[in-house]
C-alpha atoms as an extended CHARMM CRD file, in Angstrom:
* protein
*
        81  EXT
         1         1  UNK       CA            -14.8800000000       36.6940000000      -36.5240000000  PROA      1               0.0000000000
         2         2  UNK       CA            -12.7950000000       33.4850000000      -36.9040000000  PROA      2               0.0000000000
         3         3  UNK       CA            -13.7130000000       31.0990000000      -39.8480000000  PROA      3               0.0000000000
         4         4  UNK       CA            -13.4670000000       27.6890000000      -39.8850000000  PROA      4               0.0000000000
         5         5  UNK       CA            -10.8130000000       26.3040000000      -42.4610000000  PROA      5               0.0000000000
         6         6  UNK       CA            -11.9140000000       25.3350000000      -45.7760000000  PROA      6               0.0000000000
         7         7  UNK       CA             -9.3990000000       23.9350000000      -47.4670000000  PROA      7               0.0000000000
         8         8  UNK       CA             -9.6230000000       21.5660000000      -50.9300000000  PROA      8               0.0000000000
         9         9  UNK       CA             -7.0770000000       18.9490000000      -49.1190000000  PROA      9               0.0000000000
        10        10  UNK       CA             -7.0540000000       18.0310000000      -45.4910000000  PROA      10              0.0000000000
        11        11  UNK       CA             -6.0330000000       20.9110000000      -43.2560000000  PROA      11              0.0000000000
        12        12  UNK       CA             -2.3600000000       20.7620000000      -43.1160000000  PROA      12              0.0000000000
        13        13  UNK       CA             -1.6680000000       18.4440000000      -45.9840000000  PROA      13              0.0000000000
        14        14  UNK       CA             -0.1940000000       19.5410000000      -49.7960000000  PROA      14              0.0000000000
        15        15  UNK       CA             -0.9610000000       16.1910000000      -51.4180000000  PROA      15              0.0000000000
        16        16  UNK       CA             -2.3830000000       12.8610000000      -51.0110000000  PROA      16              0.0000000000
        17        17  UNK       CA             -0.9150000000        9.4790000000      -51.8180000000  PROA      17              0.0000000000
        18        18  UNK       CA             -1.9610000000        6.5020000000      -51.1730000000  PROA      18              0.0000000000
        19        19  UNK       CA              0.5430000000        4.3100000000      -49.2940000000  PROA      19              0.0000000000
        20        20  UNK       CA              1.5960000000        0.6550000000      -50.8080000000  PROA      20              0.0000000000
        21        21  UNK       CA              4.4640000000       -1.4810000000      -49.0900000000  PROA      21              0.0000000000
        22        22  UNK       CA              6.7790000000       -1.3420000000      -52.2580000000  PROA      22              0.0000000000
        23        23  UNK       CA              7.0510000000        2.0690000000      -53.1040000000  PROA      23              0.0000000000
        24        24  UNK       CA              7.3140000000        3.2260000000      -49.4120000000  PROA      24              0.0000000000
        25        25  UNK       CA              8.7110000000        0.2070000000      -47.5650000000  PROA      25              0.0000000000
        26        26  UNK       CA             11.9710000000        2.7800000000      -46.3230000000  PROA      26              0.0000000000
        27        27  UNK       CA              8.8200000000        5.0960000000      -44.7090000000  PROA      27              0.0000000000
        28        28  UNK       CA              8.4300000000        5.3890000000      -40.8250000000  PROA      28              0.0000000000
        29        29  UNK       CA              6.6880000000        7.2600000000      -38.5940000000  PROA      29              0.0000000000
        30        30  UNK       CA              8.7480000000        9.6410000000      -36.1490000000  PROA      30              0.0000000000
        31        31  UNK       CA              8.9090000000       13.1090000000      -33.9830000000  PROA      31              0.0000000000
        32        32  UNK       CA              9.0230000000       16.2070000000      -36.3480000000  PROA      32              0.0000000000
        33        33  UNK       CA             10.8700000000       19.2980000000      -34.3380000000  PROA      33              0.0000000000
        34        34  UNK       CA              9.6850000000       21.8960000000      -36.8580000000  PROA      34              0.0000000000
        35        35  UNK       CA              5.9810000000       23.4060000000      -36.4270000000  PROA      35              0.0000000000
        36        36  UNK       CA              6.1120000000       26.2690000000      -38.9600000000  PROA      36              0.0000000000
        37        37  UNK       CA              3.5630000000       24.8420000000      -41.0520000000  PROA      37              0.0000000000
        38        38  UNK       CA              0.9380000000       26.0870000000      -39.0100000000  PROA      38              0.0000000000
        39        39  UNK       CA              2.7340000000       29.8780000000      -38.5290000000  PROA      39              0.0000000000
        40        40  UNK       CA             -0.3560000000       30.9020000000      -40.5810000000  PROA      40              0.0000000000
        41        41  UNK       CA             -3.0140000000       28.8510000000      -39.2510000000  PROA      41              0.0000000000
        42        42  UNK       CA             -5.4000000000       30.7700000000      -37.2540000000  PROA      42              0.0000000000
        43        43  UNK       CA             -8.0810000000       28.1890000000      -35.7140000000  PROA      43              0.0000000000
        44        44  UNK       CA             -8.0210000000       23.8320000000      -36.4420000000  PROA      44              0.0000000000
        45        45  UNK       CA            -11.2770000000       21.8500000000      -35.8110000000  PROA      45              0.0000000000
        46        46  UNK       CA            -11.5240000000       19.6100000000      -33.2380000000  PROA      46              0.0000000000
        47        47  UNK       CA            -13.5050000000       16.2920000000      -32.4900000000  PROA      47              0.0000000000
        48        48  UNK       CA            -14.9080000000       16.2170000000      -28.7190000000  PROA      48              0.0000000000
        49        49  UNK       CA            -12.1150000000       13.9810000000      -28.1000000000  PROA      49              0.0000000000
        50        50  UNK       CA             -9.6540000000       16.7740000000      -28.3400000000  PROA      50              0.0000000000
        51        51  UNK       CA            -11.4910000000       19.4740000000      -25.5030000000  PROA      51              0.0000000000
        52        52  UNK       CA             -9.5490000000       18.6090000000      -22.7420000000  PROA      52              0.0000000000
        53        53  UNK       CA             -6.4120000000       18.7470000000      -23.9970000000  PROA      53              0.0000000000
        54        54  UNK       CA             -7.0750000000       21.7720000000      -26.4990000000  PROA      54              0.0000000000
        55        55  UNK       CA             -8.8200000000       23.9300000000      -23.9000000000  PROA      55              0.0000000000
        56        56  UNK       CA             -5.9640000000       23.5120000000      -21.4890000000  PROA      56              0.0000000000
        57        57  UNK       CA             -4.0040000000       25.9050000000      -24.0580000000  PROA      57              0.0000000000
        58        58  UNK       CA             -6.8260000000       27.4690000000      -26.6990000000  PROA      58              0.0000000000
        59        59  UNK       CA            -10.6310000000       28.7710000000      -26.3500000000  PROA      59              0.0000000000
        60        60  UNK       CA            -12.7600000000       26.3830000000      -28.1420000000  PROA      60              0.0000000000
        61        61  UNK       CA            -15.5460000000       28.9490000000      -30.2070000000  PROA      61              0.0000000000
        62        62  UNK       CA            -18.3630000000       27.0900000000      -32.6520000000  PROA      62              0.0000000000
        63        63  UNK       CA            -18.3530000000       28.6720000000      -36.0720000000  PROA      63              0.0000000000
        64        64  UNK       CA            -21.2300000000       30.8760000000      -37.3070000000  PROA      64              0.0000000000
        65        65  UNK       CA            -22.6820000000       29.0500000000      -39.7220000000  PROA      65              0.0000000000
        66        66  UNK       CA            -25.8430000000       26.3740000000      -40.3900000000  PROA      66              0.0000000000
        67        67  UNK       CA            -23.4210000000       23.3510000000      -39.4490000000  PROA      67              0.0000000000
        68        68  UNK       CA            -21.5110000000       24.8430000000      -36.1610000000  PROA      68              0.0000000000
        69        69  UNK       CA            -17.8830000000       23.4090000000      -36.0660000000  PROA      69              0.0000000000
        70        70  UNK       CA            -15.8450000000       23.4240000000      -32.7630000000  PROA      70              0.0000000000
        71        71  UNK       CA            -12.7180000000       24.9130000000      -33.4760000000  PROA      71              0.0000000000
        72        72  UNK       CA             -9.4740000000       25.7260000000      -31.5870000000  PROA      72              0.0000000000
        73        73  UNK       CA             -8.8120000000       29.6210000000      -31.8510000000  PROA      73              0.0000000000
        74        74  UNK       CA             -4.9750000000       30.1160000000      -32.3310000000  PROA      74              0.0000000000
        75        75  UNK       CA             -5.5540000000       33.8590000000      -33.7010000000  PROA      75              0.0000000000
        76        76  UNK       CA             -7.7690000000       36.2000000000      -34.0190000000  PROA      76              0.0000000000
        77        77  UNK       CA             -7.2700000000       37.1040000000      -37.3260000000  PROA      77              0.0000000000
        78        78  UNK       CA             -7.1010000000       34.6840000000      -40.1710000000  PROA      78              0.0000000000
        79        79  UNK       CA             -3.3430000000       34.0980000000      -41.3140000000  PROA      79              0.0000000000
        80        80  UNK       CA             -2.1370000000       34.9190000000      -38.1230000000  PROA      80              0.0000000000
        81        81  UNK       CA             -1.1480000000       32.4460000000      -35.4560000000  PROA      81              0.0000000000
């Protein structure tokens, strides 16, 4: 049965830093052509926002537990995308 995520940090994300213009004023934002971060990510929550474009591509499933969380199912088995 798929699990939602519980990570310590943010799904995705390795470490947190707050941003401040003088340390990071060289820092953009721009397109990233590698994915494989998420090779081993099996479901990612959504917010309703997301349904229409998620279930276009994914199911949506809740998660079996006392707070249900929508989630986008990627895999059926956890650590496989």
């Amino acid at each position: 049965m798929a699990t939602a995520p519980k990570p310590q940090l943010p799904l995705f994300y390795k470490d947190l830093l707050p941003l401040n213009s003088k340390d990071h004023a060289d820092w953009s934002v721009g397109n990233f052509d590698d994915a494989s971060y998420m090779a081993d990510t099996h479901a990612i929550p959504l917010t309703v926002d997301e349904f229409v474009d998620a279930q276009r591509n994914y199911p949506i499933v809740f998660t079996a537990n006392d707070t249900p969380l929508p989630i986008a199912l990627m895999g059926l088995n956890e650590g496989v995308n």
